[in-house]
C-alpha positions in Angstrom: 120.9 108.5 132.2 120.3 108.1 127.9 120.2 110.9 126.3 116.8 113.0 125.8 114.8 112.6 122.8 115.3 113.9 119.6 113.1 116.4 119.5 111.6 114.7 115.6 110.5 112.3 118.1 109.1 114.1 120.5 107.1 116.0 117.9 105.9 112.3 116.3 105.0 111.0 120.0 103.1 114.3 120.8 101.4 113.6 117.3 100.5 110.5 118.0 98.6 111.3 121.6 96.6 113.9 119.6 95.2 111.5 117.5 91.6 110.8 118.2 91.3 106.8 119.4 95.1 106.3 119.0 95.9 102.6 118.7 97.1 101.4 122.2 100.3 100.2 120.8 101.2 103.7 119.2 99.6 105.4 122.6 102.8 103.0 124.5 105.6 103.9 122.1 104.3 107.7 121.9 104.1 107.6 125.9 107.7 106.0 126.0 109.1 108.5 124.6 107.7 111.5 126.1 108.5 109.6 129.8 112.0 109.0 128.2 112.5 112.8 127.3 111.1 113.9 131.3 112.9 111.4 132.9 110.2 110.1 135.1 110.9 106.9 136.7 107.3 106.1 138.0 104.1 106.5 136.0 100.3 106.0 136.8 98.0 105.0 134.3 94.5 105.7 135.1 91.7 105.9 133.6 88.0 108.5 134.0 85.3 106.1 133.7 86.9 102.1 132.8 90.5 101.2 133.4 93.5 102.1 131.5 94.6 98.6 131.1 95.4 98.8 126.9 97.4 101.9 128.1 99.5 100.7 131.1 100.8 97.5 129.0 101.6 99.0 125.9 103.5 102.0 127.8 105.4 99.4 130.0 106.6 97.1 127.3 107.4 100.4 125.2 109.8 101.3 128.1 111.1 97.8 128.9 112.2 97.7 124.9 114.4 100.6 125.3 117.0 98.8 127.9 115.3 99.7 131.0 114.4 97.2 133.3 110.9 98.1 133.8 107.6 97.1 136.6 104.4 96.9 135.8 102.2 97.3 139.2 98.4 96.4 138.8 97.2 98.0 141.5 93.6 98.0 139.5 91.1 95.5 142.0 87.7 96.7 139.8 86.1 93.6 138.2 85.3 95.7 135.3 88.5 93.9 133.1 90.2 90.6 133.2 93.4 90.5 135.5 96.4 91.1 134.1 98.3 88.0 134.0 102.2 86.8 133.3 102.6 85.7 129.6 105.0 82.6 130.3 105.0 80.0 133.5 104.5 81.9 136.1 108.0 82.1 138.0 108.4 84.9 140.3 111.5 87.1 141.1 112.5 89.2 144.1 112.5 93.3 143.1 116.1 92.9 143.9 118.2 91.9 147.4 117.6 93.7 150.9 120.8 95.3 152.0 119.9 95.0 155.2 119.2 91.5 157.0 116.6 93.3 159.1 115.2 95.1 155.9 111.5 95.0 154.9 111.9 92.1 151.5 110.8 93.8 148.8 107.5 93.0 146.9 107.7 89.6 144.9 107.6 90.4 141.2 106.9 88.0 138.2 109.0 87.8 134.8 106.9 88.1 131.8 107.9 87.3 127.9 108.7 91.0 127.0 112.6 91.2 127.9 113.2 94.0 131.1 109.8 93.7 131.7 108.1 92.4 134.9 104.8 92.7 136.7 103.5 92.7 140.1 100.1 91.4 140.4 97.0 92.8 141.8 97.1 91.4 145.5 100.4 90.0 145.7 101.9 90.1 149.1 98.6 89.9 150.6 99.4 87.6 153.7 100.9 87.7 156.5 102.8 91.5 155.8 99.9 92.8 154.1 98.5 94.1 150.7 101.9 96.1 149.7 99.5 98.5 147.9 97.4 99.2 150.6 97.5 102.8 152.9 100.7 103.6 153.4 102.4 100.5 152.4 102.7 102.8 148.9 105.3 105.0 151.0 108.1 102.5 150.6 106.4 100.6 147.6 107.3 102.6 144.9 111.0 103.2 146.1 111.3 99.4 146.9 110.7 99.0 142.9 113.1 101.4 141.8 115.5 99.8 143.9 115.1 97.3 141.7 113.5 98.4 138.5 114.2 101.9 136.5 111.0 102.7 135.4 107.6 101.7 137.7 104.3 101.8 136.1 101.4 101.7 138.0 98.0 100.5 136.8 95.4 102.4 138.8 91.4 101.5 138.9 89.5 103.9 137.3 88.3 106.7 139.1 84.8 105.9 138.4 84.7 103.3 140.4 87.6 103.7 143.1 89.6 106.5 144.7 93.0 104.4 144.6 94.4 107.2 142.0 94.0 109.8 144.4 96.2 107.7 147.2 98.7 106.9 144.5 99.0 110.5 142.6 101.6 111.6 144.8 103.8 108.5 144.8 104.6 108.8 140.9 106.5 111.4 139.3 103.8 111.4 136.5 100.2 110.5 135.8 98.5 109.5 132.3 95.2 110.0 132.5 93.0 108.1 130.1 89.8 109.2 128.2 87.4 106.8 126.2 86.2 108.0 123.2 82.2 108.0 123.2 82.0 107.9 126.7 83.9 110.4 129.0 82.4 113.9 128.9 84.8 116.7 128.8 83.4 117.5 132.3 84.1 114.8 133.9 88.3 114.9 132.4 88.1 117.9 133.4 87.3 117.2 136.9 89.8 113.8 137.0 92.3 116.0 136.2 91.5 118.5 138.6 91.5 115.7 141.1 94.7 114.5 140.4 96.7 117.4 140.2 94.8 118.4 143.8 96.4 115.4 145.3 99.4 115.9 144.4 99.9 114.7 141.0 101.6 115.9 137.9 100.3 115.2 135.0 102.3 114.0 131.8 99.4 113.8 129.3 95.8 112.5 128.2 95.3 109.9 126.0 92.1 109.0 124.0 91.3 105.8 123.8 88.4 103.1 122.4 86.0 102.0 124.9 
């Protein structure tokens, strides 16, 4: 367990967040360091009305540059942004060894260029054992990767378009929720935040952010 925060930082990350349209990069570091300080191991990133992918990669790179081995899970199936995709050849890596022969193998997840950080694709381990984000699959998910990983963040489709959030909110320790500037009324925050928290959720934060 690192030490928390200084609390200079904590004041310069909670700065940062209450910036209107904060730069996605700054929006990671500033998001690192307030999921440093709570010691949650498992985020969602979702977004109100398009998805919260300039959010989710910044914030898992952020966390894999302090030391911690960190998973990014893009559990977002909307065709409203391009897939997320691995930024060398595309080798994949177990999320660590079963310790028991009869053990469920844990999801496949593929190295990226960021050191510590990996990802596990949208629909990988769709086959023959199933979607391992589908129904409750997530049960054993999310402990599978921090088996494996210490931090898990979790890409979720926006809740515009699909309901995924909802199943997820209660598997994560914390939830980001992600408003675009121009474009998500304070109503309709209002009411993905109520949803969230209603299923279970705990909220770390809201972060404005550029259409």
């Amino acid at each position: 367990m690192s030490a928390a925060a200084p609390a200079s930082d904590l004041a310069s990350a909670l700065a940062t967040l209450a910036t209107a349209a904060v730069d996605p990069s700054d929006a990671g570091r500033a998001l690192g360091i307030l999921v440093e300080a709570g010691a949650a191991r498992s985020i969602l990133v979702v977004g109100v009305d398009i998805g919260a992918v300039s959010i989710a990669v910044p914030l898992a790179a952020a966390l894999a540059r302090t030391g911690r081995r960190t998973v990014l899970v893009d559990a977002d199936l909307s065709r409203h942004r391009p897939r997320l995709s691995t930024t060398h050849d595309g080798g994949t890596e177990t999320a660590g060894p079963s310790t028991e022969a009869a053990a469920p193998q844990p999801p496949p997840v593929v190295a990226t260029a960021v050191p510590n950080l990996s990802l596990l694709p949208a629909g990988r381990g769709a086959g023959a054992g199933g979607d391992p984000l589908d129904g409750p699959r997530l049960d054993a998910l999310i402990p599978a990767l921090l088996a494996y990983a210490d931090r898990v963040v979790v890409l979720a489709p926006p809740l515009a378009v699909a309901a995924d959030a909802l199943a997820l909110a209660r598997h994560v320790d914390t939830i980001v929720l992600v408003v675009t500037l121009g474009r998500t009324t304070r109503a309709a925050a209002i009411r993905a935040r109520d949803l969230l928290q209603a299923a279970g959720g705990s909220l770390l934060g809201t972060v404005l952010a550029d259409g």
